[in-house]
C-alpha positions as CSV (number, residue, x, y, z in Angstrom):
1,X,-2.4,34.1,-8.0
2,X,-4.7,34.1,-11.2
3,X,-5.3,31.7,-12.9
4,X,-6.1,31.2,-16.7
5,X,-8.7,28.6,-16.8
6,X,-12.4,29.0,-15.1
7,X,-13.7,28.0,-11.3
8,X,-12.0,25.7,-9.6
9,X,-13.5,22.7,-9.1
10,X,-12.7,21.2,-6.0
11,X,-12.8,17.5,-4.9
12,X,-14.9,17.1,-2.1
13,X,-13.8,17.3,1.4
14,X,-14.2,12.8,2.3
15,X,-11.9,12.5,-1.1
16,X,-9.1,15.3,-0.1
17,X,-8.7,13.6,3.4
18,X,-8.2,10.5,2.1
19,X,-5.5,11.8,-0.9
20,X,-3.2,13.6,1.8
21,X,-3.6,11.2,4.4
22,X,-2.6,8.2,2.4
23,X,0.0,9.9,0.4
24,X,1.2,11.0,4.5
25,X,1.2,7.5,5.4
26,X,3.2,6.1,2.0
27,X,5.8,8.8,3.2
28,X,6.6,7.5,6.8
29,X,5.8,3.7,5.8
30,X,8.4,4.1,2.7
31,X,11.0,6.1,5.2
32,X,10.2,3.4,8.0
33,X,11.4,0.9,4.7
34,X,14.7,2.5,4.5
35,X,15.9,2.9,7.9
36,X,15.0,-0.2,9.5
37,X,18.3,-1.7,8.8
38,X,19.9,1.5,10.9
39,X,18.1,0.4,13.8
40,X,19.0,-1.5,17.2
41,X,17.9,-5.8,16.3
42,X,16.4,-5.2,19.9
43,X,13.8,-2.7,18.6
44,X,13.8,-4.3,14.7
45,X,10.7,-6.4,15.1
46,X,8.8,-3.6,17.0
47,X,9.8,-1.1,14.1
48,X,8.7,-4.0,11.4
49,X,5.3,-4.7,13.0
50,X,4.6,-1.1,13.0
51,X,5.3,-0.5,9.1
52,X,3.3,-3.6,8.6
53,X,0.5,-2.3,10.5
54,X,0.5,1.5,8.7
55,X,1.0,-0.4,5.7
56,X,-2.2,-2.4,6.2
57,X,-3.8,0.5,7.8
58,X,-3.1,2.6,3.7
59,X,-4.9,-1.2,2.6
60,X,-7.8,-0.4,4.7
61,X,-7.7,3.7,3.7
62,X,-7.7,3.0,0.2
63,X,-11.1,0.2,0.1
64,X,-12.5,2.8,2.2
65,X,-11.7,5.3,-0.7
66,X,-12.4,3.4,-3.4
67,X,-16.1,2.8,-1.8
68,X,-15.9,6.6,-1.7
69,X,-14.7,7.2,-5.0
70,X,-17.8,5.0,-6.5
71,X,-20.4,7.0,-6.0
72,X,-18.6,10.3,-5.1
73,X,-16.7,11.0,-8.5
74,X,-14.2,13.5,-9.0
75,X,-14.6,16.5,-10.7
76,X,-14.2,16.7,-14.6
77,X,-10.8,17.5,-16.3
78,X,-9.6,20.8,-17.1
79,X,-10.5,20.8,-21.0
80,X,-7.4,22.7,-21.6
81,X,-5.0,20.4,-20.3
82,X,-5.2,18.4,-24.0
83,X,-5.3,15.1,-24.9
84,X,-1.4,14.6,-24.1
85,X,-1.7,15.5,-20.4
86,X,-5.3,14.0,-19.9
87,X,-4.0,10.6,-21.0
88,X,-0.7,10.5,-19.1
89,X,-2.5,12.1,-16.3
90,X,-5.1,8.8,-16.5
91,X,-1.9,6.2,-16.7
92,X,0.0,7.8,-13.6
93,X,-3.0,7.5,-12.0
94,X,-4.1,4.1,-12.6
95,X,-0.5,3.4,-11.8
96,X,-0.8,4.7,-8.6
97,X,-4.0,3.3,-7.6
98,X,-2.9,-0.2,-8.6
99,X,0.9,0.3,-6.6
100,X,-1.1,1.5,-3.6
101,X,-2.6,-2.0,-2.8
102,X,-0.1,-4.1,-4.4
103,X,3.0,-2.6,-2.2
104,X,0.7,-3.7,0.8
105,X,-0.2,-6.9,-0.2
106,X,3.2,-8.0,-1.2
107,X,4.5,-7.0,2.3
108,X,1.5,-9.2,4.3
109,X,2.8,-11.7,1.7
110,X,6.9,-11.5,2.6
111,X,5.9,-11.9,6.6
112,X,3.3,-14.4,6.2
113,X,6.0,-16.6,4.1
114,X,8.5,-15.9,6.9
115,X,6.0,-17.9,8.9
116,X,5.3,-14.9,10.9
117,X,2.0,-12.8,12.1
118,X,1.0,-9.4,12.2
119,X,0.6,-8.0,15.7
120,X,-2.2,-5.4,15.7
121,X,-1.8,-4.4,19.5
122,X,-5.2,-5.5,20.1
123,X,-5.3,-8.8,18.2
124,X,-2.9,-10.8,16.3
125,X,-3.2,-13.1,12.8
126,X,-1.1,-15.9,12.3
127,X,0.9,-16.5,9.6
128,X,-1.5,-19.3,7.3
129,X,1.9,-20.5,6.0
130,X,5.1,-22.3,7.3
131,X,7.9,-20.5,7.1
132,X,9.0,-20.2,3.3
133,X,12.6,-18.4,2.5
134,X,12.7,-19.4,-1.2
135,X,9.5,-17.6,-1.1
136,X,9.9,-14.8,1.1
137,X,12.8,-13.6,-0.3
138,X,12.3,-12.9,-4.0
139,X,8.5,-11.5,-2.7
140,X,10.8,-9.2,0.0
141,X,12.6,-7.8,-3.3
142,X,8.8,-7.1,-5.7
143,X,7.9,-5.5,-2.4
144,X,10.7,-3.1,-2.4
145,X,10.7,-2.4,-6.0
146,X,6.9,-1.6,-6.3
147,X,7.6,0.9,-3.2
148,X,10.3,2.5,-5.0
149,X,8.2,2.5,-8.1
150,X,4.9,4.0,-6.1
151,X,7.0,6.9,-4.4
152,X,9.2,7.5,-7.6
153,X,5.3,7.7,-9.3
154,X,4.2,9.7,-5.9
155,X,7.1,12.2,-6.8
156,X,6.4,12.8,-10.4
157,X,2.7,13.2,-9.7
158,X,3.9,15.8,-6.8
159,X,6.2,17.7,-10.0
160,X,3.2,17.4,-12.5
161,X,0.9,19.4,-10.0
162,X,3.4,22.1,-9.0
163,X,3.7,22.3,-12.7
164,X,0.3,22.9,-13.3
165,X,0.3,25.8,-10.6
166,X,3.7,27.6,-10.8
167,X,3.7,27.0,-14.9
168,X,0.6,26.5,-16.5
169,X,-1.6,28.5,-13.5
170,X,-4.0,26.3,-14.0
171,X,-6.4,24.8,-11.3
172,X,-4.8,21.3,-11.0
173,X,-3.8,21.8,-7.7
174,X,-5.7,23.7,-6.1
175,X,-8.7,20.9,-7.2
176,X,-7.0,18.7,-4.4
177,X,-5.9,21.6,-1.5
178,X,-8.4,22.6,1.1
179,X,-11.7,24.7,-0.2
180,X,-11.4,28.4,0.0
């Protein structure tokens, strides 16, 4: 496909494993979200642990890439793009990065206020509360509406990009897809 701006300049290869993993790991956390209620009570509090721990394990993925992301820094904006789609570009971004802890934290917040732990397999953390429901339950409701509103986000940043390819032809995308 040609393109109508210059050489691509990818992001490097640390930053591109961490983009696709995570954004692989919001999918199935935020699908695991919907369909717990579809599932067997016997096998609920397996199915729970196991979204808690993915969700920590994005927590853990995106301190790692933020470490990365200071002293690796992306490549510079298409110049072309114009100030319109350079400063919504900035906003869904800093959206995103501030959903992708706070959906996390919220959750280890609604089981820690249910007076439960978090079973890692290996170890387990107690709950540093007693059980709360007056708590819990209005922190159980933020959680879900920030995941809505970080995969509703996740989706339009998906659209802008596939905009930028099929549309504009620009390099957008390809910045973020594996070097050629």
């Amino acid at each position: 496909m040609e393109t109508r701006t210059g050489p691509i300049d990818h992001y490097d290869a640390v930053s591109r494993f961490f983009h696709w993993t995570m954004a692989s790991l919001i999918v199935v956390v935020f699908i695991m979200g919907l369909t717990v209620d579809t599932l067997p009570k016997s096998f609920e509090r397996t199915y729970v642990n196991l979204h808690m721990v993915l969700g920590i394990l994005i927590t853990a993925f995106y301190l790692a890439r933020l470490g990365w992301r200071w002293n690796h820094k992306p490549p510079p904006a298409d110049p072309t793009l114009g100030r319109f789609v350079d400063a919504t570009s900035r906003l869904g971004h800093i959206g995103l990065w501030a959903l992708m802890l706070v959906v996390p934290l919220i959750g280890v917040a609604v089981i820690f206020f249910r007076g439960r732990g978090i079973d890692f397999y290996l170890f387990q953390v107690s709950s540093p509360f007693e059980a709360n429901r007056a708590v819990a339950r209005p922190m159980k409701e933020a959680h879900e509406l920030a995941a809505y509103a970080l995969v509703g986000l996740a989706a339009l940043h998906a659209v802008a990009a596939l905009w930028h390819h099929f549309v504009r032809r620009d390099n957008v995308l390809r910045r973020m897809l594996p070097a050629t």
